[in-house]
ROLUMVO-740308 format. One record per residue (C-alpha): residue in one letter; x, y, z. Coordinates in steps of 0.2 Angstrom, whole numbers, padded with zeros to 4 digits, always signed. Layout:
AXYZ ...
***
This chain:
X+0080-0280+0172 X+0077-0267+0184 X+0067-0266+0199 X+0059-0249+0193 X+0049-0256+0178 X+0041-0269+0191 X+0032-0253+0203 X+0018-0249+0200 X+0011-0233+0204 X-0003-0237+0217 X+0008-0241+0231 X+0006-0236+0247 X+0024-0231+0254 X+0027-0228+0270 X+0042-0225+0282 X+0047-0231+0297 X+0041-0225+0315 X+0059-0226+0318 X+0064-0210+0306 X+0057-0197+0317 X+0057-0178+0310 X+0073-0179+0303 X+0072-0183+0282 X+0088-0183+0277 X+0091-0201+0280 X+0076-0209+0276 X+0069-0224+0265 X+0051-0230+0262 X+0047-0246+0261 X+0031-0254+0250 X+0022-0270+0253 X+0021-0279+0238 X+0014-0299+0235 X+0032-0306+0235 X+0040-0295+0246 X+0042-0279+0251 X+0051-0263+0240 X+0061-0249+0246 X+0067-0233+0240 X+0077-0217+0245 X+0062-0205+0252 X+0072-0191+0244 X+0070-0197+0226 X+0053-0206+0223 X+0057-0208+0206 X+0074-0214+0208 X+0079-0234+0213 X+0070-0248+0218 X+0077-0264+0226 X+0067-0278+0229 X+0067-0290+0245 X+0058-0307+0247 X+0046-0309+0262 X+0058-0321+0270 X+0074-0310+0266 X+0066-0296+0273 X+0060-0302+0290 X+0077-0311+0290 X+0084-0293+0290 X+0070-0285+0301 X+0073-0300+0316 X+0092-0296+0315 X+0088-0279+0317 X+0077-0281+0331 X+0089-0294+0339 X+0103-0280+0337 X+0092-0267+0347 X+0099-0260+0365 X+0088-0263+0380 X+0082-0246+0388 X+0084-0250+0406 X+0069-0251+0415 
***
């Protein structure tokens, strides 16, 4: 079944902090009771996939772990 029949339209999106002025590489991302949703910013109506709150801060923490250190 896909993703997009399960979004409903009062979602608050947002992107991340991280995406600065530049929108051609962007995603939003969506809080949602199981999880969280992302999309392409680009195409609001396009794709939805669908994460689980442990899947997604699974990714987020690996993310974070993968950051470089900014010397003081």
């Amino acid at each position: 079944m896909p993703a997009r029949s399960l979004v409903p339209r009062e979602l608050t999106w947002f992107k991340s902090s991280y995406s600065g002025a530049n929108t051609t590489e962007c995603v939003e991302c969506a809080h949602v009771t199981h999880g969280v949703l992302i999309r392409d910013s680009k195409n609001a109506d396009g794709s939805v996939v669908s994460f689980e709150a442990g899947a997604w801060r699974f990714f987020v923490e690996g993310l974070r772990r993968q950051q470089p250190t900014v010397p003081a």
